[in-house]
C-alpha positions as CSV (number, residue, x, y, z in Angstrom):
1,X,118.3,85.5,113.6
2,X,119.0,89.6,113.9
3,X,120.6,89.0,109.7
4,X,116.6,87.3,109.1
5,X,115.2,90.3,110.7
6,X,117.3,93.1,109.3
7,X,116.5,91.0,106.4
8,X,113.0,91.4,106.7
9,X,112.7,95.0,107.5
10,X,114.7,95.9,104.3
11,X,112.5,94.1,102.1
12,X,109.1,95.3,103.4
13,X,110.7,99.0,103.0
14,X,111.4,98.1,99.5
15,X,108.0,96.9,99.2
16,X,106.6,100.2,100.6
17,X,108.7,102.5,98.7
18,X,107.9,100.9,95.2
19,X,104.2,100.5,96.4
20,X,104.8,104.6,96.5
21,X,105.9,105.1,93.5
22,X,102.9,103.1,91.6
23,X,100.6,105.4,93.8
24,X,102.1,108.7,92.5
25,X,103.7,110.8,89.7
26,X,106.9,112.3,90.2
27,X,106.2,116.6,89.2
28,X,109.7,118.6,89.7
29,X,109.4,122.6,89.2
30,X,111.3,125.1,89.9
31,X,110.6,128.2,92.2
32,X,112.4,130.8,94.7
33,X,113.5,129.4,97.6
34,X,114.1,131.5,100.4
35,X,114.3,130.5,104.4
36,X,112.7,131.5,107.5
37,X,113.0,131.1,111.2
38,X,110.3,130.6,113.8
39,X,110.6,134.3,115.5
40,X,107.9,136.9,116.0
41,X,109.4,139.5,114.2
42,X,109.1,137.2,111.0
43,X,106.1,135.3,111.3
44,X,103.1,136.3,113.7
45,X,103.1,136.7,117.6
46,X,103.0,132.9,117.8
47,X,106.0,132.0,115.6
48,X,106.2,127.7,116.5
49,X,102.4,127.7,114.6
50,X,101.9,127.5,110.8
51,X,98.8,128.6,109.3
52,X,97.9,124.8,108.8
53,X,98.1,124.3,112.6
54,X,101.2,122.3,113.3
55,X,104.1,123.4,115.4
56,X,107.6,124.1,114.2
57,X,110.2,122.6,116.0
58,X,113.8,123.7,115.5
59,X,115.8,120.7,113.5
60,X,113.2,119.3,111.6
61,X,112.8,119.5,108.3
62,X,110.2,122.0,107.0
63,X,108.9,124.2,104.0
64,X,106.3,126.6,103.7
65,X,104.5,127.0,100.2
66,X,103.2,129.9,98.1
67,X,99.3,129.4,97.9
68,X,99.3,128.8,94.1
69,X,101.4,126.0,94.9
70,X,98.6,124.3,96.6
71,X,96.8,123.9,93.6
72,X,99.7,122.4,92.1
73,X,99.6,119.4,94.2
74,X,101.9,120.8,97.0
75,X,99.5,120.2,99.2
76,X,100.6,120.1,103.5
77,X,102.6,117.2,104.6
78,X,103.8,116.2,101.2
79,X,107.2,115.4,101.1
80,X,109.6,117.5,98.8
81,X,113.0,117.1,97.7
82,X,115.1,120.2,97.1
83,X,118.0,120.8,94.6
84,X,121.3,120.9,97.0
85,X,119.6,119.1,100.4
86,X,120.3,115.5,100.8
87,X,117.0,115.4,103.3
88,X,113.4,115.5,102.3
89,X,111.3,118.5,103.8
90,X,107.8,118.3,104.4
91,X,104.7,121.1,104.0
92,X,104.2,122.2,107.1
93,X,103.1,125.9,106.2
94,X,101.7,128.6,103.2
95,X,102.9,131.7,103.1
96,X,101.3,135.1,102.3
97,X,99.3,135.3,99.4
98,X,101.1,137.8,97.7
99,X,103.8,134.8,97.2
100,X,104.1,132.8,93.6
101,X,105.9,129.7,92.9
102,X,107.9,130.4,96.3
103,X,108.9,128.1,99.4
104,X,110.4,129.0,102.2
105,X,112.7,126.7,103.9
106,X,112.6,126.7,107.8
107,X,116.0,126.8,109.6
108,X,114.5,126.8,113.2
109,X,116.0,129.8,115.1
110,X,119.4,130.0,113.1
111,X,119.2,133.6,111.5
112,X,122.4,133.1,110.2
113,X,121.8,130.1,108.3
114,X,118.8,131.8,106.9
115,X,120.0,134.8,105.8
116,X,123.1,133.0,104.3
117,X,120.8,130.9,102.2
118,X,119.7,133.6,100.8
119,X,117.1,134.0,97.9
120,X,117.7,131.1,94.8
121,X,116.2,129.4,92.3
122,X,116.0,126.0,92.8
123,X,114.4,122.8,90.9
124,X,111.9,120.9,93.6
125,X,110.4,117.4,93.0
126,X,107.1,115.8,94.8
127,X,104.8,112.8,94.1
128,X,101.4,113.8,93.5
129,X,99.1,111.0,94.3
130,X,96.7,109.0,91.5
131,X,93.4,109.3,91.7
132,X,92.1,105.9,91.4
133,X,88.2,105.2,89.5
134,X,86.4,102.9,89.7
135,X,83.1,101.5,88.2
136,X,80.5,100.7,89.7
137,X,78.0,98.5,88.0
C-alpha cells in the first residue's frame, strides 16, 4: 500500500512538472551575480524586508533582481536556476535602480560566504509563462 502511494505521488509530480513546462518558455541569460546579507549596514534599517514586502529568512533560498530585469520576465517569486547551485532561488527582492542585468544572491547573515562569492558572471535560466488567447465569438 505505502509502494501504491509513493507510486502515486511520483506520478502526479511528473504530471505537474511537465504541465510546467507546456505553460512556459525556458529564457537563460547571463548577468553579474553578486550576494548580500540581511544587515542594516547593507540594506535599509529593516534588513529581513525586501522592497516587494516579503521577509528574508536566513537559509532560504533567495535572489534580488536589477529592475531592468523585471521587464525581462524576472518577475518576484519566479524561480531561477543559477550556473554552479544545485538549488533553485526564488525573486524575493529588486535592487537599486542604478543596477543592470545584476542579481544578488542572499546568503542570510553569513558575510563570509558573501564576500567569498564575490562578484561573477554567471548564466541564469527561468520559465517565463505563455500568455494564452483566446477568441471570443
Amino acid at each position: 500500500m505505502r509502494q501504491l502511494i509513493l507510486l502515486l505521488a511520483l506520478i502526479s509530480i511528473l504530471m505537474f512538472s511537465c504541465k510546467r513546462v507546456e505553460d512556459c518558455s525556458t529564457k537563460t541569460i547571463e548577468v553579474t551575480a553578486t550576494a548580500y546579507n540581511s544587515l542594516a549596514y547593507q540594506t535599509s534599517s529593516n534588513p529581513h524586508i525586501t522592497a516587494f514586502g516579503d521577509s528574508l529568512k536566513p537559509g532560504l533560498k533567495y535572489i534580488a533582481v536589477s529592475r531592468d530585469l523585471l521587464d525581462s520576465g524576472l518577475v518576484h517569486n519566479t524561480k531561477v536556476k543559477i550556473q554552479g547551485f544545485d538549488s533553485l532561488y526564488i525573486v524575493k527582492d529588486k535592487m537599486n535602480k542604478r543596477w543592470r542585468q545584476r542579481i544578488d544572491i542572499y546568503m542570510g547573515t553569513d558575510v563570509k560566504a558573501a564576500k567569498n562569492w564575490g562578484k561573477k558572471k554567471v548564466n541564469i535560466q527561468y520559465c517565463i509563462p505563455n500568455i494564452k488567447t483566446e477568441t471570443i465569438e
